[in-house]
TIDO-844118 format. One line per field, with one value per residue (C-alpha): residue number from 1; z, y, x. Coordinates in Angstrom, 2 decimals. Last residue first. Layout:
// TIDO-844118
nr: NUM/...
z: Z/...
y: Y/...
x: X/...
END
This chain:
// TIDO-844118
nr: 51/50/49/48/47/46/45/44/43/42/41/40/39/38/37/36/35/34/33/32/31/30/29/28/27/26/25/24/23/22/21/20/19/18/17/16/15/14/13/12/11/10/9/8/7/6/5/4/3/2/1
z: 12.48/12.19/8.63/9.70/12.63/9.68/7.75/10.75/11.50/8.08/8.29/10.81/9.35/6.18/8.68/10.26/7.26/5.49/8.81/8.91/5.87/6.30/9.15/7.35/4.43/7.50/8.98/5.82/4.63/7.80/7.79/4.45/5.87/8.37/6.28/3.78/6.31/7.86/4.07/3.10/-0.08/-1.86/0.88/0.35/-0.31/1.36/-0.98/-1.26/0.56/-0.97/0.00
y: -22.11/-21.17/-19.84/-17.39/-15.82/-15.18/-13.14/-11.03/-9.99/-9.31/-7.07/-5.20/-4.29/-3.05/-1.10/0.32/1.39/3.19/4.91/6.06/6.90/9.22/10.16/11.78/13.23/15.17/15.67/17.27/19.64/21.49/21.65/23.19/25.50/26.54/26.47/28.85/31.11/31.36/32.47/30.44/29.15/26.23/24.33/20.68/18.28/14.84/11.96/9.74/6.78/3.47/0.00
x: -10.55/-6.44/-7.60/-10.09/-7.83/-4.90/-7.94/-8.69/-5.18/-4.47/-7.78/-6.58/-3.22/-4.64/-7.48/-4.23/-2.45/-5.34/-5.80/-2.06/-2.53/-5.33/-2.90/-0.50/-2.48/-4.03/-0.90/0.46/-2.30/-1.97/1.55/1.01/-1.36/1.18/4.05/2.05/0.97/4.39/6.00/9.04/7.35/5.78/5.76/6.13/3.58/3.77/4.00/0.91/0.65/1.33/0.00
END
């Protein structure tokens, strides 16, 4: 599973870090999700086949 790559900021400006830091953590952890639920499910499907 791939995540996108993070965007950097475009420019050195404090607004533009901010929203880019922003834009970051919430790519971040809609991986993170992705991730977890791939993890999950693993976890899930090994139980099945021990039954």
């Amino acid at each position: 599973m791939e995540c996108p790559d993070l965007p950097e900021a475009k420019n050195g400006k404090l607004e533009t870090i901010f929203r880019n830091s922003l834009e970051r953590s919430a790519l971040y952890y809609e991986c993170q999700a992705k991730h977890k639920a791939l993890a999950d499910w693993t976890v899930i499907q090994r139980g099945r086949q021990g039954e």
